[in-house]
C-alpha positions as CSV (number, residue, x, y, z in Angstrom):
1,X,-15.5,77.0,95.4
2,X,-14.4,80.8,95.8
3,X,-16.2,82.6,98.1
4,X,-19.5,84.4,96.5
5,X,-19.4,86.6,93.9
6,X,-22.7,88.2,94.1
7,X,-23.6,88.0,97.7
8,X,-26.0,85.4,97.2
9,X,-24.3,81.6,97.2
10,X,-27.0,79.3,95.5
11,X,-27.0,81.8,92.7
12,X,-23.8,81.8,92.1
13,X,-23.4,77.8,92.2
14,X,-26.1,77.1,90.1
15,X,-23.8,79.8,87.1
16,X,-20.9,77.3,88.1
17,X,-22.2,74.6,87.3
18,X,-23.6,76.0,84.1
19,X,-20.0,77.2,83.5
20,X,-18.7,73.8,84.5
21,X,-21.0,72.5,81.4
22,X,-19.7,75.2,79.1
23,X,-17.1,73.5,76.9
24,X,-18.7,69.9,76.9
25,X,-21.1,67.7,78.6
26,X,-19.4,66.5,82.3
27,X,-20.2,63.8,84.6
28,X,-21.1,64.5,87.9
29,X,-17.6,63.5,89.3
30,X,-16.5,66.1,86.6
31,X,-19.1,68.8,88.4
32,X,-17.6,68.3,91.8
33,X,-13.9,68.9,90.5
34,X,-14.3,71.9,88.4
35,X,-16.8,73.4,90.6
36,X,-15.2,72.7,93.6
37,X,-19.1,72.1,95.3
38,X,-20.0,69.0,97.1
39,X,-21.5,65.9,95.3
40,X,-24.9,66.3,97.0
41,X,-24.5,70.4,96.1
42,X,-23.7,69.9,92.3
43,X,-25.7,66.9,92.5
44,X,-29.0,68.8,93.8
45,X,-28.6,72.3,91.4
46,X,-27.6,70.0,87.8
47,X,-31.1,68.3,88.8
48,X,-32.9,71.6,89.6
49,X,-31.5,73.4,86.6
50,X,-32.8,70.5,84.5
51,X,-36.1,70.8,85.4
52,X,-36.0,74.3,84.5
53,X,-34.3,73.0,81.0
54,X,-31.4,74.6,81.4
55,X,-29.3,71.7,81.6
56,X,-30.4,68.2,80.1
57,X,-28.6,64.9,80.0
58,X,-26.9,63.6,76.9
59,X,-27.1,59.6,75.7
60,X,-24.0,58.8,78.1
61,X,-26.2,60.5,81.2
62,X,-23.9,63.1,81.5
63,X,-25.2,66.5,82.5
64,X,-25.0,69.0,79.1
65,X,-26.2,72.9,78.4
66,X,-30.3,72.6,77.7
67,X,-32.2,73.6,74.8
68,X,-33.9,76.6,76.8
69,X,-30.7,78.5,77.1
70,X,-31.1,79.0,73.2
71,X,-34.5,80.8,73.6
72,X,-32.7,82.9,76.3
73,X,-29.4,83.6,74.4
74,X,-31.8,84.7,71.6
75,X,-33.6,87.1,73.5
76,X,-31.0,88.3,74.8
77,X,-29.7,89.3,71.8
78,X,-32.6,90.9,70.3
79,X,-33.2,92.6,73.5
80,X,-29.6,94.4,72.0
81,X,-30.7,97.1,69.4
82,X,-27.4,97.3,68.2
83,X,-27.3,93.8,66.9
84,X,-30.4,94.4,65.2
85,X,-29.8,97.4,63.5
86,X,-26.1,96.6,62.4
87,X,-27.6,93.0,60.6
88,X,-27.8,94.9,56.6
89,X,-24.3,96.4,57.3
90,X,-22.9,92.9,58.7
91,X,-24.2,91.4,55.6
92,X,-22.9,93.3,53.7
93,X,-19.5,93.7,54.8
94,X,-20.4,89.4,54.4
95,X,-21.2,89.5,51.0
96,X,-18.9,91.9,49.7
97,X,-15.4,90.0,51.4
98,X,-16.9,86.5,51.0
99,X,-15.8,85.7,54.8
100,X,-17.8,85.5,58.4
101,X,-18.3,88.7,60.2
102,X,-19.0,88.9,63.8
103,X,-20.4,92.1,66.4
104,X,-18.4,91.8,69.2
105,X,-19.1,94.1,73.0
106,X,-17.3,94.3,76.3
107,X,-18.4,92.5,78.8
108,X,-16.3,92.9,81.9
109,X,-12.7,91.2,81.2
110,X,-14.4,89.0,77.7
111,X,-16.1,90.0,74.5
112,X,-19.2,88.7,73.2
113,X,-20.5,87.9,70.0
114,X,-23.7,89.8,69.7
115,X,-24.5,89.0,66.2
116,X,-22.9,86.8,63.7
117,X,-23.2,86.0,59.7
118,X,-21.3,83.0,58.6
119,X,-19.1,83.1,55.1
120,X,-20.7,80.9,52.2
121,X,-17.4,79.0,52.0
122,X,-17.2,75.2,52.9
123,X,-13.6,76.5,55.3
124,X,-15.0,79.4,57.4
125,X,-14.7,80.4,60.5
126,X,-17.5,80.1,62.7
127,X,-18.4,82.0,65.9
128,X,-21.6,81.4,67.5
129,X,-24.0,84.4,68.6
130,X,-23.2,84.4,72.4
131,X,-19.8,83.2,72.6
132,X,-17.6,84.9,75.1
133,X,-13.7,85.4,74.3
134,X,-11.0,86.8,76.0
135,X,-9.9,90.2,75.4
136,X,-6.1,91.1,74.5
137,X,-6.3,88.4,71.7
138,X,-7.6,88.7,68.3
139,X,-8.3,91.7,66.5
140,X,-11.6,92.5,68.2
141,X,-9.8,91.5,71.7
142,X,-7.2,94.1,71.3
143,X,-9.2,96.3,69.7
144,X,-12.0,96.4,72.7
145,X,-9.5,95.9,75.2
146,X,-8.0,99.4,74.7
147,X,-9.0,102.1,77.0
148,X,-9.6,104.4,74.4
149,X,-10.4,104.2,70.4
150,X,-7.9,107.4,70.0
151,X,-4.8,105.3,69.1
152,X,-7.2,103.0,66.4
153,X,-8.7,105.9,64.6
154,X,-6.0,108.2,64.7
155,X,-4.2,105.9,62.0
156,X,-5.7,103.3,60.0
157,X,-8.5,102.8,61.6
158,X,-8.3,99.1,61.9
159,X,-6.2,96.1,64.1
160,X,-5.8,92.9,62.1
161,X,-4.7,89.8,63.5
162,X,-2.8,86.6,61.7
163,X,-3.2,83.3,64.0
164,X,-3.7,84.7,67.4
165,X,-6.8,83.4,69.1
166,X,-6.9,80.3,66.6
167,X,-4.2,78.8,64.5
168,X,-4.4,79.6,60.7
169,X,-7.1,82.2,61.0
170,X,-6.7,86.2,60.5
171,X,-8.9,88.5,61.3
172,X,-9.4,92.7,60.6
173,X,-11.6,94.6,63.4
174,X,-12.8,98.1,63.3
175,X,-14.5,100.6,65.9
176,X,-17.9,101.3,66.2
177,X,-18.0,104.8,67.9
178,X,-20.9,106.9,69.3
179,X,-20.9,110.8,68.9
180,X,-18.9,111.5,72.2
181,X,-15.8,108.9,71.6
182,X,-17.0,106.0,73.4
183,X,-15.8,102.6,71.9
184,X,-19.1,100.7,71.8
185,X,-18.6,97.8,69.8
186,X,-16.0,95.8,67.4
187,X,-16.9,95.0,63.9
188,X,-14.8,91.9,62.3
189,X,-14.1,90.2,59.4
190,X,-12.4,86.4,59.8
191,X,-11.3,84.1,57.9
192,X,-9.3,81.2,56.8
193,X,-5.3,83.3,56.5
194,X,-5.2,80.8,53.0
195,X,-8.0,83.3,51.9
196,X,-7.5,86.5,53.7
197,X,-3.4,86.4,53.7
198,X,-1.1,87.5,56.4
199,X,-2.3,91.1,55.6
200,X,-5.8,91.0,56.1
201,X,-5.7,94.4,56.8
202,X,-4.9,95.4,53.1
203,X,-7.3,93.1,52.1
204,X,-10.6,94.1,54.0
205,X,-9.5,96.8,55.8
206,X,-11.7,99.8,54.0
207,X,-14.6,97.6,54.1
208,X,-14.5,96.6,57.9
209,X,-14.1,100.5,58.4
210,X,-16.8,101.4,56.3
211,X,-18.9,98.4,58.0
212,X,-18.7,100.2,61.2
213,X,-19.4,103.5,60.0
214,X,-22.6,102.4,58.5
215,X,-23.3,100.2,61.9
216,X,-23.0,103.8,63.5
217,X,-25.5,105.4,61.3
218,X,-28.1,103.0,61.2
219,X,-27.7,102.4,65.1
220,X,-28.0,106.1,65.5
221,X,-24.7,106.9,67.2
222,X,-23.3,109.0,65.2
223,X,-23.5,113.1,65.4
């Protein structure tokens, strides 16, 4: 394991191991090689962390992501006004395309979902509340990656994607700005490119842009 990211070593074991559990359940073996700890280290934290539900074992025995990091991803998010107060414009912007929407913020070199509506459609794309994605890819990536909104607003006032992040999905983002410039957040409309075409942009463009307007008023960011 790399040396200690926050200056204090358990802590920072016991988050790779919850990383290590990120993407799918994992035997221990699997611990040890992706967290690079010991087998009595990753044994001793996987068991600790269970007891504190925050990881559990599935029917194969293998260690898995517990049920208690729901309750804390949850208030987490509603410990974020923004989320809250963008919800009527998100559904909205939901009902009025048909597809999912999705409140991304920075954090650090990643984006996370802060709030998500999914599309009534049987073929949607779905992006839990929580999940972290790289920026640079995606609509909202490029979008939030940029060190400054100036080049999105100045034209259309959107960045659309077509197949980027995800085969066979586009999506349209759009800046949501406070009174002094800052680029606080990235609202986006994705879908399925058979629905929103290869131009998403043309398709839900005005709408995502009007989305994040609204997100800005009732979040009380604008002048």
């Amino acid at each position: 394991m790399e040396s200690s990211v926050s200056g204090v070593g358990v802590v920072d074991k016991a988050v790779a191991v919850l990383a290590a559990l990120e993407d799918r359940p994992a035997s221990l073996a699997d611990l040890v090689g992706q967290t690079g700890l010991s087998r009595a280290t990753a044994h001793r934290l996987a068991v600790a962390l269970e007891q504190h539900g925050l990881v559990r074992r599935d029917d194969e025995g293998r260690f898995a992501l517990g049920v208690r990091l729901i309750e804390l991803g949850r208030a987490a998010v509603d410990a974020i006004p923004l989320a809250e107060s963008a919800r009527p414009a998100l559904a909205e912007l939901r009902d009025t395309t048909g597809e999912s929407v999705q409140l991304y913020v920075r954090d650090g070199d990643r984006r996370v979902c802060i709030a998500a509506l999914e599309s009534p459609h049987g073929l949607r794309t779905i992006v839990p509340m929580g999940a972290a994605l790289p920026l640079g890819v995606g609509s909202a990536g490029r979008l939030l990656a940029v060190a400054g909104p100036a080049a999105v607003v100045r034209g259309r006032g959107w960045v659309e994607s077509v197949g980027e992040r995800e085969a066979g999905v586009a999506s349209v983002s759009a800046p949501v700005l406070a009174a002094d410039g800052r680029l606080v957040a990235a609202v986006s409309v994705s879908g399925p490119i058979e629905r929103t075409t290869r131009r998403p942009g043309h398709r839900y463009g005005a709408a995502v842009v009007d989305a994040a307007r609204r997100v800005e008023v009732s979040a009380g960011l604008s002048a």
